[in-house]
N, C-alpha and C positions, 0 to 999 in steps of 0.2 A: 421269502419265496420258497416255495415247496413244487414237488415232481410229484406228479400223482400215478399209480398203476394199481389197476385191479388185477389181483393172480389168477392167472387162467389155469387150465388143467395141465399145461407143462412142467408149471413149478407148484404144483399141490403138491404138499409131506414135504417140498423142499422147502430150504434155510434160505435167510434170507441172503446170506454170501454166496450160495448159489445162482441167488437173482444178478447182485452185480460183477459175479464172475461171467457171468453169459457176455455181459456189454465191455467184459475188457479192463475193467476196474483193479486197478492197483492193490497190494497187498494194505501197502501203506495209507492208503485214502478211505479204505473198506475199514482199514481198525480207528483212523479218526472219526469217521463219521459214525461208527457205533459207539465210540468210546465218551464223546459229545453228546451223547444222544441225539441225534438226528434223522434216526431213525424210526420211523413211528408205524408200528403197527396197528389197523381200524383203531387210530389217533392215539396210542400208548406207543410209550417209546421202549424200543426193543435193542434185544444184541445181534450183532447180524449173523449169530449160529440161530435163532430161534426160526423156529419151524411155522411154513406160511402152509391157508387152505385152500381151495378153491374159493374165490370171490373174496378175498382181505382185500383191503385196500392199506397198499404199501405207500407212505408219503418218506420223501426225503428231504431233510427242511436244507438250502441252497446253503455253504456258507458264502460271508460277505468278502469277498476278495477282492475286491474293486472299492478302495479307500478314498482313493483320490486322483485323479488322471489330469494330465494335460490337455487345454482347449484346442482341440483342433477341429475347422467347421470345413466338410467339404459333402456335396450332394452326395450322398451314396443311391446306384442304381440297384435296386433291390430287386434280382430276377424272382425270388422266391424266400417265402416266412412261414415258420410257425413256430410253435413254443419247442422243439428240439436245435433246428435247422435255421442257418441262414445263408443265403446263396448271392455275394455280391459280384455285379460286373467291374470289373477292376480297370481301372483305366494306362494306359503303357504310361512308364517310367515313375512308377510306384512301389516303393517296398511293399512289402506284405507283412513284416518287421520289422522291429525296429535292429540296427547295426551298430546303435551304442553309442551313437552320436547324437541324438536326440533330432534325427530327422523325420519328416513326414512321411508315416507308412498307416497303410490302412487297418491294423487291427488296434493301434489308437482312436483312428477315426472312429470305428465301426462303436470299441468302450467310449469313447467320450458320447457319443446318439446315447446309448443306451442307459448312461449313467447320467446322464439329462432326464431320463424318463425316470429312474427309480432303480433301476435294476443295478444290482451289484454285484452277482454273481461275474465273474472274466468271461468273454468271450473269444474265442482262439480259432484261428484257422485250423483245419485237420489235413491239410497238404498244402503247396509253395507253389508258384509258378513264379520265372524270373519277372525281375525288376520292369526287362525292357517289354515283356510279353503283355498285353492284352486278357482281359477276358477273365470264363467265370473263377469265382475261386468259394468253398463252401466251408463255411465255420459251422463251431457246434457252437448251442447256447447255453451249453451247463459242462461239466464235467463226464457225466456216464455219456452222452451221444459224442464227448470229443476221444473216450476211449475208443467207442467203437467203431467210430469213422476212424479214426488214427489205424485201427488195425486192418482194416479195409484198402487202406490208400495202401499202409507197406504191405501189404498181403498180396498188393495187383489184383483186388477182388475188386476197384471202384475201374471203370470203362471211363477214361479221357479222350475227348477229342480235339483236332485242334483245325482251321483255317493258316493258312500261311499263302503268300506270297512270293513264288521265285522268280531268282533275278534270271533264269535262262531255262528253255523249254527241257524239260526230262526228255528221256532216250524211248523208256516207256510210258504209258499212261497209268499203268499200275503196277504197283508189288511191293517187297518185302526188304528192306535193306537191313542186312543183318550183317553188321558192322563191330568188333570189341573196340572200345574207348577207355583210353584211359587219361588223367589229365597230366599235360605236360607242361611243368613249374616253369620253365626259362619261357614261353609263350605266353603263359597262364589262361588256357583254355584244355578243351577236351579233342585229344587226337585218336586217329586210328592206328592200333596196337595190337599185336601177338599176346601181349603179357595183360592187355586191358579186360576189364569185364564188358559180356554180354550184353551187346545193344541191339534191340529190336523192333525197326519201325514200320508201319505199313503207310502205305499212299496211294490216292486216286487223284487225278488229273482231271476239276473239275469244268474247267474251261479259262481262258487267260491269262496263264502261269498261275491258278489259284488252284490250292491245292488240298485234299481232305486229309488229313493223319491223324493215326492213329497208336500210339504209343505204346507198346507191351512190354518191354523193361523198366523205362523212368530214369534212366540215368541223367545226372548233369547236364543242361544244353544238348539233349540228344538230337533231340531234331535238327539244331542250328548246325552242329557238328556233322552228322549223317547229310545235309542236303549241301554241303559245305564238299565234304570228301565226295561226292555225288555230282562237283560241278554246280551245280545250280544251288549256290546259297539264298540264306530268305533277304528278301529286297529291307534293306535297312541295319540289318546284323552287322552292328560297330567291330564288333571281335571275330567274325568268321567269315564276312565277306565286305563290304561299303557302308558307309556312314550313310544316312539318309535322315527325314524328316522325325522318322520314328521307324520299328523294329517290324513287320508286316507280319505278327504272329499273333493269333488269337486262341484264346483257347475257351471252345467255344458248345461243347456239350459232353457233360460227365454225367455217367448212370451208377447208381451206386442203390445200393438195399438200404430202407430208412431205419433207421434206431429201432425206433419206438414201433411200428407196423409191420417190421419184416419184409416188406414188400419193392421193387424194384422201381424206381423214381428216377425220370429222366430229367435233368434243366439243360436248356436250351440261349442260348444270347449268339444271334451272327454279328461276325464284324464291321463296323459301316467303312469297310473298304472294298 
């Protein structure tokens, strides 16, 4: 399996480790994959110092990292596909990974589809949403698009959104809770603290305790935690407010800039609550 790119006029006279330092590529991944040859420049294999022109065609042949996986058969709702990107709606009370116990989490799911089909290259999420929460979650399908989403997410350069559910009317219909969290071991959750870091939530009130947010730090259970010290925890939140049928959080449109086009990419999935 091979990545294909033609070099535009940004990286003329540049090297080809200047191509996959753009995308966030590791020191170490940059020297195996020259060092293997994997590198192919207009289909000769190159070092990744050698110098690219306008219109080369840069191929990077995938290695095989995907040997062997466990069967695990479950529909996957695929908001969105292409050959960089994949965008699943994740269903509540689902890891996203595995815990080391060999339980059911979706980025087995996701390699085993894929390793049915042929493909062996690993597939990995580029960001986490908890266990109990709903909604979308976006894997890269090679190594370079999981650099550069990876640096996206911890950068706070990808826009998360999310739908929730509260158990009791807000005071306002909008604003900002800007709340420090830090997590407290004997509870084992995320409290409000002097000494914690910077949590920052935004919320609108969209009609019947449903509510839009929008997350601009990322910390731990922010949201459950912020609408928790706010009185109105999310309807279902086992650890911050009542056990319920399941957790009333979805997360439900993230905009992020695509790998390969540079360009700003919305996905979208509402929650059927």
């Amino acid at each position: 399996m091979k990545l294909t790119f033609i070099i535009t006029e940004q990286f003329d006279h540049k090297r080809i480790r200047d191509f996959l330092n753009a995308y966030h590529v590791g020191k170490k991944t940059v020297y195996d994959y020259s060092l293997n040859k994997r590198l192919l420049l207009n289909g000769i294999p190159k070092h990744d110092m050698s110098l690219m022109n306008l219109g080369d065609k840069l191929e990077i042949v995938l290695e095989d990292n995907l040997t062997s996986i466990k069967p695990y058969n479950l529909n996957l709702d695929i908001v969105y596909e292409d050959d960089d990107l994949l965008v699943i709606n994740k269903p509540e009370k689902l890891l996203i990974h595995s815990d080391g116990t060999g339980a059911f989490n979706l980025t087995d799911i996701v390699n085993y589809k894929y390793y049915q089909q042929g493909y062996r290259h690993q597939i990995l999420p580029a960001h986490r949403i908890d266990y109990e929460t709903s909604g979308l979650v976006v894997f890269a399908k090679h190594f370079m698009a999981l650099s550069f989403l990876s640096k996206l997410f911890e950068e706070k350069h990808a826009d998360k959104y999310y739908i929730g559910l509260v158990s009791k009317p807000l005071r306002e219909p909008k604003g900002v809770i800007d709340i420090p969290l830090d997590y407290e071991k004997r509870l084992n959750k995320m409290v409000e603290s002097s000494k914690g870091k910077r949590a920052v939530t935004e919320y609108e009130v969209i009609g019947n305790n449903k509510v839009l947010i929008k997350i601009i730090t990322g910390r731990t259970h922010q949201i459950r935690a912020h609408f928790s010290i706010m009185g109105s925890p999310i309807v279902g939140d086992p650890l911050y407010g009542m056990q319920n049928d399941r957790l009333y959080l979805h997360s439900y449109k993230i905009t992020l800039v695509h790998p390969r086009t540079k360009e700003k990419v919305t996905f979208e999935k509402y929650p059927n609550f």
